[in-house]
N, C-alpha and C positions, 0 to 999 in steps of 0.2 A: 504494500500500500504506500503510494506517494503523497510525503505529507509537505503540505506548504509551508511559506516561512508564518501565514498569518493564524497560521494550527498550531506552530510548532509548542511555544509558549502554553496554549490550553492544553494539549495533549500531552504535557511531561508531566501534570497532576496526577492524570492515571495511567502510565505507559502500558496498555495492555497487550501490546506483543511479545513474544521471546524471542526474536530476532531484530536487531535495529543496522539499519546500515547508515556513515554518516560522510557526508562527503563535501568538502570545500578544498579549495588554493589556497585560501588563506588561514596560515598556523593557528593565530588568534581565534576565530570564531571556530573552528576546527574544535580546537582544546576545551571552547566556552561549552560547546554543544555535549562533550562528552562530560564534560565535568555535571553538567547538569542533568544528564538522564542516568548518570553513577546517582549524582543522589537520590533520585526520585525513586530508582530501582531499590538504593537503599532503605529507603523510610517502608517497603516493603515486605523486608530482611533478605536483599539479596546484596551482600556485603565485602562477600573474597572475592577478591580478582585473581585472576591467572591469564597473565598475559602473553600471548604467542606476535612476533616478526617476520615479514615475510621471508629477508634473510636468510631466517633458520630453519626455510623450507618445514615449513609447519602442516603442510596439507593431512598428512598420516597421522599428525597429532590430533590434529581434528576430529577426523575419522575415529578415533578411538576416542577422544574425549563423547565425544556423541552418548558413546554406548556405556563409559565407566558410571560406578558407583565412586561418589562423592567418602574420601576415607576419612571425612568428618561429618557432622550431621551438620541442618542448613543450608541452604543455598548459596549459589556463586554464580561468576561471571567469568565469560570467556569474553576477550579482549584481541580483537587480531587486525593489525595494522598492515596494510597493504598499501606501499609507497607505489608500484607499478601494477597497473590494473589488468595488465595482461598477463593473468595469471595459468593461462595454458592449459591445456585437458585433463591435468593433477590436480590443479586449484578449482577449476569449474565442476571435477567428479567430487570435493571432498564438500564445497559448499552447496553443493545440492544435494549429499547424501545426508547433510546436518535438517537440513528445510525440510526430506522424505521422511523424518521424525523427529521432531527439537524435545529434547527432555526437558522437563515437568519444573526441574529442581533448576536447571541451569537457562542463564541468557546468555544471548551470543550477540557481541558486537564490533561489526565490524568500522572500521576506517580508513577513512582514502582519499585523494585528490578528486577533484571533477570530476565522472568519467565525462568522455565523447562522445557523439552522437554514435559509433561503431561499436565502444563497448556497451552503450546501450542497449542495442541490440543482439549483445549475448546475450546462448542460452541461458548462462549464471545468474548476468543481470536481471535477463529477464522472469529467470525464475524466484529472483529476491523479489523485484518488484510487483508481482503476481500473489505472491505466500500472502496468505488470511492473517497469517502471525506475524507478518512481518513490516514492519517501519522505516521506509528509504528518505532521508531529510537531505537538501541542498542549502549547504547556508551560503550567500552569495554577499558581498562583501559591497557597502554603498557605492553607487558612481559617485561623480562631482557632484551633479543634482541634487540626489538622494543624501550627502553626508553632512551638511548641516543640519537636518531634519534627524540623523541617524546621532547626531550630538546630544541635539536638541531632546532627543527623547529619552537618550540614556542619565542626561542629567536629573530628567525628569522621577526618570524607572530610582532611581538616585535616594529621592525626594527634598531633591537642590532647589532652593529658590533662588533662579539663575536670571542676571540682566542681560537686553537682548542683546545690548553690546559688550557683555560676556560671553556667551553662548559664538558669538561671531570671532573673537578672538582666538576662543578655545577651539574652534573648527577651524581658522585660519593657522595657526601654529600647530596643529597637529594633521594637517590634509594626508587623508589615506593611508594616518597610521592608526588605526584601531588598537593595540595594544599598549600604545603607548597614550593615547586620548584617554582609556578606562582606565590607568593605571593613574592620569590625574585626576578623573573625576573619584576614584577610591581616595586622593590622598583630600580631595575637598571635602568629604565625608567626614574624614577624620580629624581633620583643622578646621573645618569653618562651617560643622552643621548646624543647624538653626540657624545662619545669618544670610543674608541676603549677599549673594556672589555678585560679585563686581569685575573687573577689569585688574585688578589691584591682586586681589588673590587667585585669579586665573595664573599672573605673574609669578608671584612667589612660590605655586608651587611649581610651575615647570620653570621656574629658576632654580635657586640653593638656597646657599650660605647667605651671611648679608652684606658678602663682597663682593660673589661672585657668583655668575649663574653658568647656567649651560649654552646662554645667548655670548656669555663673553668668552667660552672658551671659543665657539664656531667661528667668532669674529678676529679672535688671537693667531688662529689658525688660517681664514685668509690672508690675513695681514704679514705672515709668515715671520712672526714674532716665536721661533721656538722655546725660546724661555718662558716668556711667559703664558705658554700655552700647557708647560710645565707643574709652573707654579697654581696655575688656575684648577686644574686636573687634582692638584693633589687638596687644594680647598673643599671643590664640591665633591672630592670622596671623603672630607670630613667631617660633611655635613650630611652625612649616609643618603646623596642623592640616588638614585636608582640606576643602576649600568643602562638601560633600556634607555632612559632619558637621554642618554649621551649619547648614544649611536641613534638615537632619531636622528638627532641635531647636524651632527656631523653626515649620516647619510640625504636629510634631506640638503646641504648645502652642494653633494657630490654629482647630486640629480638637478640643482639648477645649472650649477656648472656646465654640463652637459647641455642642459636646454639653452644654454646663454653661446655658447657653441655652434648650434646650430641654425639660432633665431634668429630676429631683431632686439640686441639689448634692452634698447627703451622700450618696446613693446611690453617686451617679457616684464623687467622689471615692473611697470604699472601693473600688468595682469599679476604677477605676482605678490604685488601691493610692496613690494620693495623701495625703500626709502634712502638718501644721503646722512649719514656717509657710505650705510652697509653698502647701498648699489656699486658705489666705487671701488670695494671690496672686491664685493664679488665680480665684477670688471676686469680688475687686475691680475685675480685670480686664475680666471676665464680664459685671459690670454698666457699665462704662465705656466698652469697645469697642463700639458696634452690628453688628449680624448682615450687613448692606450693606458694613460695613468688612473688616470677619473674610474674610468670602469674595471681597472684593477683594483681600486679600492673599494669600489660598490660589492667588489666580489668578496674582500676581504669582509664587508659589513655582514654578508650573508652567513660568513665563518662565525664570526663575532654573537651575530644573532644565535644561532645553535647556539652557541656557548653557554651562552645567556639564561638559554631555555633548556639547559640542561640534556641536549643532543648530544654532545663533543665536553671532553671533560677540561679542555682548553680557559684557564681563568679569563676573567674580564678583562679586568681592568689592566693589564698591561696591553693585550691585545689593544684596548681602546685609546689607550696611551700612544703605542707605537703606532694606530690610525691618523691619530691625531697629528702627531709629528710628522708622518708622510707627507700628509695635505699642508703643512705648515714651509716645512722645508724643500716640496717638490719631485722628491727622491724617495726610494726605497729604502 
């Protein structure tokens, strides 16, 4: 059964299938979706996980979990993350031999990218999205259009009493990053509930310390000031900023770069709502960094991000460190 994104919310009160399949591009709502139907499954006492990768060529594990007796009493969850959806006549015989009888005691859920309109059209797919028991969700990540409304609502879901030219800030400083937008609107919960959000505390928290923010290291590091992009790094990790915050910053200046590259400056800059002196920053920068470098770094942000999220056991903050100085100094 294919469930919409405007169900998805009412249907995780009573998730009445044993099999859920969950699938998005992007990490963040990816992880929200699961985190949310583990608990829902929980409040029902379905509690242990047991989680299979597809790596570890798990298909035979499946197959026999199907049929095992559980060697504790209670219920559980089976958990199987499938990065490549083309899981071949091993993967499509073990996930439809789970669907031919899903046990009583256990749920099974699976996650994964997109699929494409072809693996739609597997047998597999087809036979998940067909099962009476079973729950296929797409979570699709706002457009442009959609993502101040998609701010705007989460402040709300929140129960933030947000000004509209907060609301506007907060989805302008965070454009299309979702995990890093919720991760401030959690920190305003925390600092400033019951009070009427402003423009002021939208700042502070996706700044720091009360020297230094995450806007002055991005700026340290156009400027290609390496010391003090140094000194700024080690302020706002002492004032326990969030590693996340820091590589937005830095990733989203690698991606105007980039657009500044290939645009009209002045254009860009206004659509971008870019102001003096940053614009000249980023100008300067623009002609300094080459296009080879920019997008070796975007690549390195994508390392950094795992890291982050506990993909790659790679710490942060040196990783973020050594970004940082990249962009700052031009080099490797």
């Amino acid at each position: 059964m294919r469930l919409k994104e405007t169900e998805w919310q009412e249907h995780l009160r009573r998730p009445n299938g044993s099999v859920y399949a969950l699938f998005s591009d992007d990490a963040f709502l990816l992880a929200e979706a699961e985190r949310a139907l583990l608990e829902s499954w929980k409040k029902t006492g379905f509690s242990t996980c047991q989680r299979l990768y597809q790596q570890d060529q798990p298909w035979e594990v499946l197959i026999t979990e199907r049929d095992s007796i559980p060697l504790f009493s209670g219920s559980r969850i089976v958990i199987l993350r499938i990065e490549n959806l083309k899981i071949g006549k091993e993967g499509s015989t073990a996930i439809q031999y789970w669907l031919g009888s899903p046990p009583q005691d256990t749920r099974l859920l699976l996650l994964g990218p997109r699929p494409d309109a072809g693996t739609q059209k597997s047998v597999w797919f087809q036979a998940l999205d067909r099962h009476k028991e079973t729950g296929v969700f797409f979570a699709y990540p706002p457009n442009a259009q959609e993502w101040p409304k998609w701010v705007a609502r989460r402040l709300q879901d929140a129960g933030l009493d947000t000004r509209p030219e907060a609301i506007r800030m907060l989805a302008d400083l965070c454009t299309g990053q979702l995990s890093v937008c919720q991760q401030a609107i959690q920190r305003l919960v925390q600092f400033h509930s019951g009070q009427r959000i402003g423009q002021e505390e939208i700042r502070e928290i996706l700044g720091d310390s009360s020297l230094f923010s995450i806007f002055d290291l991005a700026d340290a590091a156009l400027r290609g000031e390496t010391a003090q992009v140094l000194r700024i790094l080690q302020r706002i990790r002492e004032g326990n900023t969030e590693p996340i915050l820091v590589l937005w910053v830095l990733h989203r200046d690698l991606t105007l770069l980039l657009k500044l590259q290939d645009g009209n400056p002045g254009s860009l800059t206004r659509q971008e709502r870019v102001f003096p002196p940053r614009s000249s920053w980023l100008s300067s920068a623009a002609q300094r960094l080459p296009p080879e470098f920019l997008w070796e770094r975007i690549r390195d942000c994508v390392q950094i991000d795992a890291g982050i999220k506990g993909h790659k056991s790679a710490p942060a903050w040196p990783a973020l460190e050594d970004l940082a100085l990249c962009i700052a100094a031009g080099h490797q």
